[in-house]
Phi, psi and omega in degrees: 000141181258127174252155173284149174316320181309297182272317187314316161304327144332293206270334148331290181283325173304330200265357170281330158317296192291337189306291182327291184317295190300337180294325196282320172307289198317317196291337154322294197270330161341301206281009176308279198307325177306328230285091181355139161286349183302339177295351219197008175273165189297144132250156190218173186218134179251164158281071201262147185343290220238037154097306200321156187257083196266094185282125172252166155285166175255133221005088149302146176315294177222138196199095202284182182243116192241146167082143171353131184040001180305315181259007026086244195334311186301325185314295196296338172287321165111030195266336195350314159308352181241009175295148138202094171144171200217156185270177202296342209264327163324321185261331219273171183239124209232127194290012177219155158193129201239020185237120208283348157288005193239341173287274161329356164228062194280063166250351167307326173258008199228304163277014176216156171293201158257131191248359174153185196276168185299177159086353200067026164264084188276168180241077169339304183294324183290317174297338217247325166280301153354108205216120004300168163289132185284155186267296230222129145251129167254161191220113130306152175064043233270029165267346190279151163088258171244131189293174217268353168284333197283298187305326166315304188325291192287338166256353179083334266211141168279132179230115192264108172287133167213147196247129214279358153068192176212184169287321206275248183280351152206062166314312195299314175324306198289294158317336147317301163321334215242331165300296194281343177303313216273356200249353203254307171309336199058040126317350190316326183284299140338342164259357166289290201317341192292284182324287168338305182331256216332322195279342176259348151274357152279331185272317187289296188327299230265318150285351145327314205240320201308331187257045172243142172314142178292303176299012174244013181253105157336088172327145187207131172248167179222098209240146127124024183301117178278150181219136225336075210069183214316183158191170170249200196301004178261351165302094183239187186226075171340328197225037217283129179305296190303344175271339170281321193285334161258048147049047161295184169233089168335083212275335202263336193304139174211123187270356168286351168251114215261008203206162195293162182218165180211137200264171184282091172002303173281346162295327180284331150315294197263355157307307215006092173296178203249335162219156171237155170242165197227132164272140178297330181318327182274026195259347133354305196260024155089187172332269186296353191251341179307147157339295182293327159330284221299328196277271190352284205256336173263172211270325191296342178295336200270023172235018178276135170300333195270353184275312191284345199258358194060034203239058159241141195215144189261165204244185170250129172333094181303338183230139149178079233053060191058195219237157214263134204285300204298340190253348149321295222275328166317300182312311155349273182287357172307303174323288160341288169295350138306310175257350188214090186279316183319322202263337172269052181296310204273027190234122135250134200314338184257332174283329194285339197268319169324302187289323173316312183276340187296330197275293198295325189224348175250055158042014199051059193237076190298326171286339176258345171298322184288307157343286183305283187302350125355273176317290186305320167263021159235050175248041175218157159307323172291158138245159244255151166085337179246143187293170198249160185267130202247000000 
C-alpha cells in the first residue's frame, strides 16, 4: 500500500497523540504508587475525656502534648520519642526543678521547639508553623486556654481531651486518660502495665498498714503543699495520698474536701500531730513565707509537740506541674516507714523510690532511675527523705 505524504503525516500525528497520552498514563500511575504513606494511614476513632468522637490516625508519628501533666503521662506510656515540640514550662530556667519526667529526659529543653505557654495557653499560628506537623494534640485540662473543640478549629489537628485525674478520688479519670493516650499511640499494653503499678503499689502500702489500731497510730500532718506555686505551713492536703494509702491518721483529714485547704494557725495548734511532714516545694518562696522558715522562727509553732521533740521530715513535691504520680507513692512509703517501721522493715526508701522512677519515667533504665533520684532529694537546700532542723 502507498501512502501519501498527506496520510503519512496524518498517522504521524495520531502516533504522537497516542505516545503523548501513554506517557501521560505512565506519570499517572508512577506518582500513584510515589503517594505519602501519611496518605494511606490507618485512622481510627476515639473517645476522649469529654465524650467526643475524635478521629486520629493510629499510632501516629509526631504529636504535641498541650496542659499540665499532658506529657507526664506520654513519659509514662513510653511515648516520648514522637513529640515535637514542647510548651513553655519544658524550656524555662529555674534554680529548681522537681518533675522527675523532665529530669530523665533533658532533651526536653533543649531539642524541640515551643508551641505555647504552659498551663495549656496554647499558640495555634505556632503549632501550625511546625515542622514536621503534629498528627495529634493531646490536652489535658482541656478547658484552659482555647478548649480542645476550638484548638481543632484553628489548627486543623485532631485534639484528644483527657482529663489528668488523681491518685484518690478520681484515680479512674487518670487511668482512663492513659487507656486512651494508650489507644491512639498503640501503647495499649503499656499502659495496662501502667495501670497494674500503680494499683499494685497501692495495694502493697495499704495491706501493709490496714489491721493496725486507730488508737495505736502516730498523728501526722502535711504543711507547705504547693498549688499554683509555693505556700507556707498551712497549705496542707485534707486527703494527701501518701497518708490514705498507709492509713494514717491525718489530723487534717476531711473527706469532703477533695483539694488543697489552707488552716488556721491555731487550728494546727490544738491537732499538734505527733510528726509533721513538709513539702519541699515550699522552699520556693523563699525564706520568711517557707514552711520550714515558718516552723524554725515563729514562736507559736514552738508549742508543737513535733517541733520540740524534732520529729519534722521533708518530702518530695506533691504538685509540680500538677501533681507527681511517681513521687507521690515515693513519699508513700517514706511515710510509712517513719510512722510504722515495723511493718515497712523490709523496705528501702531509695531503693523502692529508684524502682519507681526507673519503671515510670527511664524505660526500666535503673542507672537512670538511680539519677532521677539523685537529682529529686537534692533539688532543694534541705534535702528529701531527712528530718529537718527545726
Amino acid at each position: 500500500m502507498k501512502f501519501t505524504r498527506g496520510k503519512i503525516a496524518f498517522i504521524s500525528l495520531i502516533l504522537l497523540i497516542s505516545f503523548t497520552l501513554c506517557s501521560g498514563c505512565t506519570e499517572s500511575s508512577s506518582s500513584a504508587v510515589s503517594t505519602p504513606l501519611e496518605d494511606n494511614v490507618e485512622m481510627i476513632i476515639v473517645t476522649d475525656a469529654l465524650g467526643r468522637a475524635v478521629e486520629v490516625p493510629g499510632s501516629p508519628e509526631n504529636v504535641i502534648c498541650s496542659g499540665p501533666g499532658c506529657l507526664r503521662l506520654l513519659t509514662y506510656l513510653e511515648g516520648q520519642d514522637k513529640i515535637v515540640a514542647v510548651d513553655s514550662i519544658e524550656v524555662r530556667d529555674s534554680p529548681y526543678e522537681a518533675r522527675p519526667y523532665a529530669i530523665a529526659n533533658p532533651q526536653f529543653s533543649t531539642d524541640y521547639p515551643v508551641f505555647g505557654e504552659f498551663r495549656g495557653n496554647d499558640d495555634p499560628e505556632k503549632i501550625l508553623s511546625l515542622e514536621p506537623q503534629p498528627d495529634v494534640i493531646f490536652k489535658t485540662y482541656p478547658t484552659r486556654g482555647y478548649d480542645a473543640v476550638e484548638l481543632q478549629e484553628k489548627t486543623g489537628i485532631p485534639v484528644v481531651a483527657l482529663e489528668y485525674g488523681d491518685l484518690v478520688n478520681n484515680r479512674e479519670s487518670m487511668y482512663q486518660s492513659l487507656s486512651i493516650m494508650g489507644e491512639v499511640m498503640g501503647k495499649e499494653e503499656r499502659a495496662e502495665e501502667v495501670v497494674s503499678f500503680f494499683d499494685a503499689t497501692i495495694s502493697d502500702l495499704n495491706e501493709r498498714t490496714s489491721d493496725i489500731a486507730e488508737e495505736d497510730k502516730t498523728t501526722c500532718y502535711i504543711g507547705g503543699i504547693a498549688r499554683s506555686g509555693p505556700h507556707g505551713l498551712q497549705s496542707t492536703e485534707p486527703t494527701y495520698p501518701p497518708f490514705l494509702f498507709t492509713n494514717a491518721r491525718n489530723v487534717a483529714y476531711d473527706s469532703m474536701n477533695l483539694s488543697t485547704a489552707e488552716v488556721a494557725r491555731e487550728k494546727l495548734i490544738e491537732w499538734n500531730p505527733d510528726v509533721i511532714f513538709v513539702d519541699l516545694s515550699t522552699l520556693q518562696s523563699g525564706d520568711e513565707n517557707s514552711a520550714l522558715f515558718q516552723l524554725q522562727n515563729e514562736d507559736i509553732y514552738q508549742q508543737l509537740d513535733a517541733v520540740s521533740s524534732g520529729n519534722v521530715y521533708g518530702v518530695l513535691p506533691y504538685n509540680w506541674y500538677t501533681q507527681n504520680f511517681g513521687s507521690i507513692l515515693a513519699d508513700s512509703y517514706y511515710a510509712g516507714k517513719l510512722l510504722y517501721p515495723d511493718r515497712f522493715e523490709d523496705v528501702d526508701v531509695e531503693d523502692k523510690t529508684i524502682e519507681i522512677y526507673t519503671f515510670l519515667v527511664c524505660q526500666g533504665d535503673e542507672g537512670k532511675g538511680s539519677d532521677v533520684y539523685e537529682h529529686m532529694v537534692n533539688a532543694f537546700d534541705s534535702p528529701a527523705f531527712t528530718k529537718l532542723d527545726v
